[in-house]
C-alpha positions in Angstrom: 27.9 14.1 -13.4 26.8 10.4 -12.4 26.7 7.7 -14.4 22.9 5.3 -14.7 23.4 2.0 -14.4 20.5 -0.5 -16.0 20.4 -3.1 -13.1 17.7 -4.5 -14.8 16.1 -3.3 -17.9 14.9 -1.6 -20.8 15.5 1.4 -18.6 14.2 4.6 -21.0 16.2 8.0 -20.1 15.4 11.2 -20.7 18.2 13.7 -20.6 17.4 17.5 -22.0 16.1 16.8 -25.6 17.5 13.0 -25.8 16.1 10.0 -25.2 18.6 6.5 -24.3 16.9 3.0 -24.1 19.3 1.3 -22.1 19.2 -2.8 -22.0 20.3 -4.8 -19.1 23.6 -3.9 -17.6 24.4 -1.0 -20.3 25.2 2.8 -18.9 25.3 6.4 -19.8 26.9 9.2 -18.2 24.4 12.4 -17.9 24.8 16.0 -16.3 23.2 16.5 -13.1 22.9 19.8 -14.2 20.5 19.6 -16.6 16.8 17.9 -16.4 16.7 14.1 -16.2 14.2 11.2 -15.7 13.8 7.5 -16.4 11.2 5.5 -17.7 11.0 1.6 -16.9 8.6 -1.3 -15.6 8.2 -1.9 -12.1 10.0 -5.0 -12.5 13.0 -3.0 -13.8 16.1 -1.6 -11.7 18.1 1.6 -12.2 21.2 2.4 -10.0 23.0 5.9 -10.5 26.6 6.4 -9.4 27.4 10.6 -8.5 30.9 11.4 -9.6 32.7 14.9 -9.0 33.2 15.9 -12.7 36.4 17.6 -11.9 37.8 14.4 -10.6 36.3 12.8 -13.3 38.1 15.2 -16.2 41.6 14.7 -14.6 41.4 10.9 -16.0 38.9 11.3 -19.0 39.1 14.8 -20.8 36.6 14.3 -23.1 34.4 12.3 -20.6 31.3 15.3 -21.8 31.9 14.0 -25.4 30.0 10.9 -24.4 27.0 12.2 -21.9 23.7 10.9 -22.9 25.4 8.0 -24.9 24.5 4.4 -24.2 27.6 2.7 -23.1 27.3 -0.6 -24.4 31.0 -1.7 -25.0 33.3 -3.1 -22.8 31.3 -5.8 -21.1 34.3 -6.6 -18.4 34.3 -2.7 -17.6 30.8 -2.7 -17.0 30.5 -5.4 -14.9 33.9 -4.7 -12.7 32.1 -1.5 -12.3 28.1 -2.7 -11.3 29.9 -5.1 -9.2 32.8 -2.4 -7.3 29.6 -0.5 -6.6 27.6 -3.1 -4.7 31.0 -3.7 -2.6 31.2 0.3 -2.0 28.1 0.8 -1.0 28.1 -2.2 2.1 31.5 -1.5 2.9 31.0 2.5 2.5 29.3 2.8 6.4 32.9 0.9 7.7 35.4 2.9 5.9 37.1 5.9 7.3 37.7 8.9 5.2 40.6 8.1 3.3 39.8 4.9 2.4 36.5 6.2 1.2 38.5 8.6 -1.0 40.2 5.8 -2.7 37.0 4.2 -3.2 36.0 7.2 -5.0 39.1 7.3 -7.3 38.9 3.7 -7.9 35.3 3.8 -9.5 36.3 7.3 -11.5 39.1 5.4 -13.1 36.7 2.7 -13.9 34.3 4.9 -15.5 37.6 6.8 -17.2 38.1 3.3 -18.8 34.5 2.9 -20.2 34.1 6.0 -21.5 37.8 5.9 -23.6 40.7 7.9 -22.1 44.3 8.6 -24.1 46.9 5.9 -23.4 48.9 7.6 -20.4 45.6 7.8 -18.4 44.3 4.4 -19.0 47.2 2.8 -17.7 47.0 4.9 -15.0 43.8 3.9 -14.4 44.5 0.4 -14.9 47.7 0.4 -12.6 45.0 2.2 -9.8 41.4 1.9 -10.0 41.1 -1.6 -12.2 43.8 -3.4 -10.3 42.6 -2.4 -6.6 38.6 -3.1 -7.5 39.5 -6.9 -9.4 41.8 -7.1 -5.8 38.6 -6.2 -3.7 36.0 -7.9 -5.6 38.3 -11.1 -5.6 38.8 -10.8 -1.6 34.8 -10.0 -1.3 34.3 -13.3 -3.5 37.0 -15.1 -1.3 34.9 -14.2 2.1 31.7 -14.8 0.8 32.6 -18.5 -0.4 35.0 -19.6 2.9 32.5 -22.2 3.3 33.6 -24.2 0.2 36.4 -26.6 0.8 37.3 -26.4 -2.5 37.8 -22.5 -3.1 41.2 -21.9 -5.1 42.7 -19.3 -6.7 42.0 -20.8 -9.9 37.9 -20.4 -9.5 38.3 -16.8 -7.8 40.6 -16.2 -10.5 38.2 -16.7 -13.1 35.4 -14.8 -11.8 37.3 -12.2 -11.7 38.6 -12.6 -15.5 42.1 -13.3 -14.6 44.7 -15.8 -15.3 45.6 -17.8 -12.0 49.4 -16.6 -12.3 48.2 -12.9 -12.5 45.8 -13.1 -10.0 48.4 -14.9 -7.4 50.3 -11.9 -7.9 48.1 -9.4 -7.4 47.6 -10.8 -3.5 51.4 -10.9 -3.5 51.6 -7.8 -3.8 50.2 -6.7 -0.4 52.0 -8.5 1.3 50.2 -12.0 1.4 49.6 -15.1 -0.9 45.9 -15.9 -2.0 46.4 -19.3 0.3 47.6 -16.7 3.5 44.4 -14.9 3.0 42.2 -17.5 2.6 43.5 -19.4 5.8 43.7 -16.2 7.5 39.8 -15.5 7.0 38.5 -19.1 7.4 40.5 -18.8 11.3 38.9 -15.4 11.8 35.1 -16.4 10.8 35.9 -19.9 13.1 37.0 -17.3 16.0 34.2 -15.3 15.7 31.9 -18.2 15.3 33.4 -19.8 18.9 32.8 -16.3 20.7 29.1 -16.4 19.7 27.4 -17.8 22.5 24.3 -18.6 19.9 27.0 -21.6 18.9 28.2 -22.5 22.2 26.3 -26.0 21.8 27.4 -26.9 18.6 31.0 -28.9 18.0 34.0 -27.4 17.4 34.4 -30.1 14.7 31.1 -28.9 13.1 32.2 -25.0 13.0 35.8 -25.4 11.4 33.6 -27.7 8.4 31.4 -24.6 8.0 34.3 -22.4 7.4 36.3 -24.8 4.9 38.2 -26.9 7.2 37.9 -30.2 6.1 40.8 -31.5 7.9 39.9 -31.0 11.6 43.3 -31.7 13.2 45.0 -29.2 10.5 42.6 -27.2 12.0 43.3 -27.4 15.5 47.1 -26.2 14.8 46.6 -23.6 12.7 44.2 -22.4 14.8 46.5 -23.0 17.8 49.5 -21.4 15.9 47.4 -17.9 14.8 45.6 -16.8 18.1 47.8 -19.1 20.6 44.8 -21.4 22.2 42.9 -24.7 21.1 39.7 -23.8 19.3 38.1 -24.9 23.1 40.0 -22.8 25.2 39.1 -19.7 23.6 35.3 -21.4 23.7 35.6 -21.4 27.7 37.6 -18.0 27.6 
């Protein structure tokens, strides 16, 4: 099975005798088994997600009851899901086998949810799949934004649809606070940014304000505390 996602649309999709116009950010599931094809404007974009329909089945049952349906319910699903797959597929290349797995089972769950599963399996897939993607995609947003000095669990939070409160704990349960991650990330960029000799001209000052530091001495001992040298010292290393 694999599941067409309308990047970009009207996206028009042939599957065996039925046709699917699918609008911007809507999705069907359809049977690689059978013939397929897609009509759309060159300014249109169509991305298709392959899942193992066995895998598939163990969270929806009656996941065949909705092939060559437009999925246009569910907005949050759909989204979590368009944006999950963007993650997988640049963090795919740098994942080992297992976590690739969990990848896997993460985005069928997902798709479980948007195509309707009995009670018992969607909050198994909530507990799994949903809870670790909104935990990725809020880390992703997290390292994409360090440079923002005011980035807070409140505006990660909402991206990600989430109360603050709920979204606190989901960090804490891996072992670290949203605040622990974020100062953990912003020392790591800063580290790598000192070891690059492309920056060996440019202030120390003037690197820890590119990664959110805007206090430059709370800088220098957190710094100092993590990796046990001054932001120069590991310059001159």
């Amino acid at each position: 099975m694999c599941l067409v996602i309308a990047s970009s649309g009207p996206v028009l999709i042939s599957h065996e005798q039925h046709s699917i116009e699918l609008a911007q950010s809507q999705m069907c599931l359809g049977d690689m088994s059978v013939l397929c094809g897609t009509r759309m404007s060159s300014d249109c974009e169509v991305k298709t997600i392959r899942i193992p329909r066995s895998l598939l089945l163990t969270i929806c049952p009656r996941a065949e009851d909705r092939l060559a349906l437009a999925l246009v319910d569910q907005a949050p699903i759909r989204e979590a899901i368009a944006r999950y797959h963007s993650l997988a597929a640049s963090l795919g290349p740098y994942t080992d086998v297992v976590g690739q797995h969990l990848i896997a089972q993460h985005m069928v769950d997902l798709i479980g949810l948007l195509l309707g599963t009995d009670r018992d399996r969607a909050e198994l897939a909530n507990s799994r799949g949903h809870a670790a993607a909104r935990l990725e995609l809020m880390r992703a947003d997290v390292v994409a934004n360090l440079s923002r000095d005011n980035l807070t669990i409140y505006s990660v939070a909402q991206k990600a649809g989430l109360s603050p409160r709920h979204a606190q704990r989901m960090f804490e349960q891996t072992g670290t606070t949203f605040t622990e991650f974020l100062l953990e990330q912003r020392l790591l960029l800063v580290r790598g940014l000192l070891l690059d000799p492309l920056n060996r001209w440019r202030k120390v000052s003037d690197l820890a304000h590119s990664a959110g530091f805007s206090d430059v001495s709370y800088f220098n001992r957190v710094f100092r505390r993590r990796f046990g040298v001054t932001p120069s010292d590991m310059r001159s290393d």
